[in-house]
N, C-alpha and C positions, 0 to 999 in steps of 0.2 A: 257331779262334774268336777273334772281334778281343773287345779288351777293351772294358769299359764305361766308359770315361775318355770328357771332355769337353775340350775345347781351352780356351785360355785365352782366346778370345775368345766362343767360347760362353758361358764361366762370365763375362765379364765385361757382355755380353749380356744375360743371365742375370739377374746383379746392378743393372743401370740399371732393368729390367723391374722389378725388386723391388720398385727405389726410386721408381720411379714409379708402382706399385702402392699401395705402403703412404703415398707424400704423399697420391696420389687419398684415401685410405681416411681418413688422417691429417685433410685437408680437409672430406670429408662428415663425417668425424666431431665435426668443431667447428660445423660447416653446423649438424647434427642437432642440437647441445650448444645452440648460438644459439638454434634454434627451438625446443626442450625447454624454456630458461629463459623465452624470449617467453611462452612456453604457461603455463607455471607464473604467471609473472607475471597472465597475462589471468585465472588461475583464482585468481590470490588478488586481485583486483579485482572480481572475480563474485561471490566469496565475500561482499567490503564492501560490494557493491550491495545482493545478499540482506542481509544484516543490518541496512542502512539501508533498505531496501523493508519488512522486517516491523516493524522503529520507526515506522514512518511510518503502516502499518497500524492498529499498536496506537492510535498517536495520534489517526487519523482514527475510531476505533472509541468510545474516548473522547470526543470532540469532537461525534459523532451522538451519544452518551447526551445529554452536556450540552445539546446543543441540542432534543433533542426534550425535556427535561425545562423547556427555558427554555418551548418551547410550549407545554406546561402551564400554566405558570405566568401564560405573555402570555393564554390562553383565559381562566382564571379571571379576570385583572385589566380583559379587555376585556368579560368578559360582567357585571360586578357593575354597572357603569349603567344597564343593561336590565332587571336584578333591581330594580332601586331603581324603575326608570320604572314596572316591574310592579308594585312594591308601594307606590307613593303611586296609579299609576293603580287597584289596589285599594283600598285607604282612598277613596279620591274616589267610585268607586262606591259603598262601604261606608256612607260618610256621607250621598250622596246616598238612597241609598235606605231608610237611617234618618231621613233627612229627610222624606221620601215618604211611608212609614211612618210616623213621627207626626205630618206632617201629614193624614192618614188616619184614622190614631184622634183626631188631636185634631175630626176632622170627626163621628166615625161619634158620638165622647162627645156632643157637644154635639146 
């Protein structure tokens, strides 16, 4: 039976294989490290987008209140001329027709 021994140039063989196994491995694994931190990074910049996207939200939510509250307020202030035209154009009828009116009776007395 031969024995299980390896030559010295087998085992040195052997050893380059190793080493140029474990830089390959050694390389991807900083390769992997770079694009893990890149990643990290892009998610903690998604992260500040989202929390600048929902401030921003908030604010525009706020800012619809306030504005349709201004429309209220611009409704009431542009329809009060039309209220007034209404109610002097009622007195003017009012009066005319009080007019009318006792010129009528001052007719029917007499």
């Amino acid at each position: 039976m031969e024995p299980d021994y390896i030559t010295r140039n087998e085992h040195n063989e052997f050893a380059r294989r190793m080493d140029t196994e474990n830089q390959r491995i050694k390389d991807e694994n900083e390769r992997q490290n770079k694009r893990i931190a890149l990643v990290e990074e892009s998610v903690r910049e998604f992260n500040k987008l989202a929390i600048q996207i929902e401030r921003i939200a908030g604010s525009i939510q706020q800012m619809t209140e306030e504005i349709s509250k201004q429309g209220e307020r611009l409704e009431n202030i542009e329809s009060k001329p039309g209220k007034r035209w209404e109610s002097l154009i009622t007195g003017i009828i009012g009066a005319i027709a009080g007019a009318i009116g006792a010129a009528i009776a001052a007719g029917i007395i007499r």
